[in-house]
C-alpha positions in Angstrom: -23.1 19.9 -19.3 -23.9 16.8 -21.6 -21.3 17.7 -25.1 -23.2 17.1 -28.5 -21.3 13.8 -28.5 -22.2 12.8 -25.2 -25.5 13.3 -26.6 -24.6 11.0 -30.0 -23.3 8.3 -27.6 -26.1 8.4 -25.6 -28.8 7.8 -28.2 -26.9 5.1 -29.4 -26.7 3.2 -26.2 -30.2 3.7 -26.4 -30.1 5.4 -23.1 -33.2 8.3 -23.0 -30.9 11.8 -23.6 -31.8 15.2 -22.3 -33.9 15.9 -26.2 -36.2 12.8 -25.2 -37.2 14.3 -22.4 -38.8 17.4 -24.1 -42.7 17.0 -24.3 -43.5 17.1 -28.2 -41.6 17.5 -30.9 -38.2 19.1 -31.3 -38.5 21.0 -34.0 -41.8 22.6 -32.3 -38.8 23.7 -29.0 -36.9 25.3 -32.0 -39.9 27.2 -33.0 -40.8 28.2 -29.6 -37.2 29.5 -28.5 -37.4 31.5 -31.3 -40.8 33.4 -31.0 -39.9 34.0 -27.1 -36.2 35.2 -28.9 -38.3 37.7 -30.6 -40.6 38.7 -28.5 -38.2 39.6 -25.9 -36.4 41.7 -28.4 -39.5 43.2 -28.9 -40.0 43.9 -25.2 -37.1 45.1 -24.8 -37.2 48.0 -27.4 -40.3 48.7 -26.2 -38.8 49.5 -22.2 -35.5 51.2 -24.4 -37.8 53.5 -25.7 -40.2 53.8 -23.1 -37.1 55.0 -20.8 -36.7 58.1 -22.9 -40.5 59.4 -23.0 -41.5 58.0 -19.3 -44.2 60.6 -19.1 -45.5 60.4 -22.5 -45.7 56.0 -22.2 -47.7 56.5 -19.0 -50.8 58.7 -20.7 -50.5 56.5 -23.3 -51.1 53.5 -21.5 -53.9 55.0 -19.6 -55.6 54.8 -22.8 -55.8 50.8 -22.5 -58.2 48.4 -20.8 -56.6 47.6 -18.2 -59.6 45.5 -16.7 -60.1 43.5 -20.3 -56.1 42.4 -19.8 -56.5 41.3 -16.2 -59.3 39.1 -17.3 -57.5 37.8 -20.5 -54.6 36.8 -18.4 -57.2 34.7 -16.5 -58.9 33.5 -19.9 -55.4 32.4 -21.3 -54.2 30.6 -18.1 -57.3 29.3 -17.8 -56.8 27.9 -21.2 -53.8 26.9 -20.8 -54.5 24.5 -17.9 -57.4 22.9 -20.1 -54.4 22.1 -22.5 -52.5 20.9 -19.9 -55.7 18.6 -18.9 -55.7 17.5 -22.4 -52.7 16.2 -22.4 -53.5 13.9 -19.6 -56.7 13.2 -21.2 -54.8 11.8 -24.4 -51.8 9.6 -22.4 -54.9 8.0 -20.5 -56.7 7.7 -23.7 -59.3 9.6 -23.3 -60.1 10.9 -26.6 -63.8 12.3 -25.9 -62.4 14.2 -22.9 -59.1 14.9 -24.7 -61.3 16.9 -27.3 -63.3 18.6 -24.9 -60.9 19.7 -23.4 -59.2 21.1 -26.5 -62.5 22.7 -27.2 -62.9 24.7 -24.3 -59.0 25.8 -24.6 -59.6 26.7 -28.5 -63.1 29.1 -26.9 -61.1 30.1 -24.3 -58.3 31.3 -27.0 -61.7 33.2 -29.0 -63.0 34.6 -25.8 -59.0 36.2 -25.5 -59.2 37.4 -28.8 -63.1 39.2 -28.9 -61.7 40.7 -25.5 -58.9 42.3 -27.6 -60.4 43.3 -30.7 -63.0 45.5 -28.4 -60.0 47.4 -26.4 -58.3 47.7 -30.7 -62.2 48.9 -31.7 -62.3 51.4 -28.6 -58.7 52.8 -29.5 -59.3 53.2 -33.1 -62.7 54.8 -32.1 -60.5 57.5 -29.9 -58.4 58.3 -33.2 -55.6 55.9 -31.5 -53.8 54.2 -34.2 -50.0 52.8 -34.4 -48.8 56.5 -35.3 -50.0 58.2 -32.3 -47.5 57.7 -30.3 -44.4 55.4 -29.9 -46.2 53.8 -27.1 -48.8 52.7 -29.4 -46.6 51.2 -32.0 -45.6 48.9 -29.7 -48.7 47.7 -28.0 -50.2 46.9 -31.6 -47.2 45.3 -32.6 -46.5 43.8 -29.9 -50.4 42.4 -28.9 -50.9 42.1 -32.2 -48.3 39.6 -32.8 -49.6 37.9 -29.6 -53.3 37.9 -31.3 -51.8 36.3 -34.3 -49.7 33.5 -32.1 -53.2 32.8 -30.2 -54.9 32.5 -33.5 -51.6 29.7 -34.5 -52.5 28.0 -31.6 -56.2 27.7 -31.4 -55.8 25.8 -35.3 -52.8 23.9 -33.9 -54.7 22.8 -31.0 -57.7 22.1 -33.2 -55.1 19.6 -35.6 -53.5 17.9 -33.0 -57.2 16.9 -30.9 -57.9 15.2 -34.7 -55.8 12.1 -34.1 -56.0 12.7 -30.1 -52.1 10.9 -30.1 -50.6 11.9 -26.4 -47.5 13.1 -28.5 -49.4 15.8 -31.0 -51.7 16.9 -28.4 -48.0 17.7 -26.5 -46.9 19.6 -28.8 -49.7 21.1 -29.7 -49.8 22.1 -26.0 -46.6 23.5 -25.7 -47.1 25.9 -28.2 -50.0 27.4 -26.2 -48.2 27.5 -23.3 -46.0 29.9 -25.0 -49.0 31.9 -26.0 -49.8 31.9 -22.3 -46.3 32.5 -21.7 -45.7 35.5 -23.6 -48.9 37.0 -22.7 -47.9 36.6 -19.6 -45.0 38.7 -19.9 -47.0 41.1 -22.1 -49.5 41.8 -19.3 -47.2 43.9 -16.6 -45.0 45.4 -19.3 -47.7 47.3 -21.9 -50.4 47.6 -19.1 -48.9 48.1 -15.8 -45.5 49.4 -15.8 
């Protein structure tokens, strides 16, 4: 493994180091390790805690749409391949398709979202809030963490079409593959297990 001076030595050579090889921006990594940091953490107290009321987690969750997730899972991967597109789109220059592409990752992010709120509008309907049960807590917090990441991205992904530069629209697309990411992870964890 390269040492941090290795690294140094490297960029001064000129010689492309393992950071150069990130897609995007550094900084935007940082960000990224970090929200998976803490939604794991928050996945992880969520199966701690579901271990000591199996019974009462599995009720719970038989509250949810199970049907809406499956198809947001599509919806988000879906989306997240149209990013991926866009990205090609923008190294081959293809602004026009680049932003169409962005577009129909950015609808595909509000279709996710109006798919949520209805299964948050049905709970709330059924008396279900985030003090129900402990199960509850942590699918609102947790989802609706997610929700706001998805909402993040859709505006990032909406800046970085603006100047259409195959770097921004990287970046840009690397946060939303975390969204998918996570979501991804979500899925099994609040609706299936």
């Amino acid at each position: 493994m390269p040492t941090a001076r290795d690294l140094m030595e490297e960029r001064a050579e000129g010689r492309p180091t393992l950071l150069d090889e990130l897609p995007g921006e550094l900084m935007m990594w940082v960000l990224i390790v970090s929200e998976l940091v803490v939604f794991g953490a928050g996945l992880a107290a969520f199966l701690a805690v579901r271990i000591t009321d199996p019974s009462g987690f599995a009720e719970a969750q038989s509250h949810l749409h199970r049907a809406g997730a499956g198809v947001n899972t599509i919806v988000l991967v879906t989306s997240g391949w149209l990013a991926a597109c866009a990205v090609q789109a923008a190294e081959a220059g293809h602004i026009g398709r680049l932003r169409s592409l962005v577009a129909g990752a950015i609808a595909l992010g509000a279709v996710f979202l109006v798919i949520k709120a209805a299964e948050y509008v049905d709970l709330a309907a059924a008396g279900i809030s985030f003090e129900t049960h402990a199960f509850f807590t942590f699918s609102y917090l947790l989802t609706g963490f997610h929700a706001a990441h998805v909402i993040a991205g859709m505006i990032l992904l909406a800046v970085v079409a603006v100047p259409g530069s195959p770097r921004a629209v990287e970046t840009g697309a690397a946060f939303w593959h975390m969204v998918d990411l996570v979501w991804v992870l979500l899925f099994p964890v609040v609706y299936l297990l």
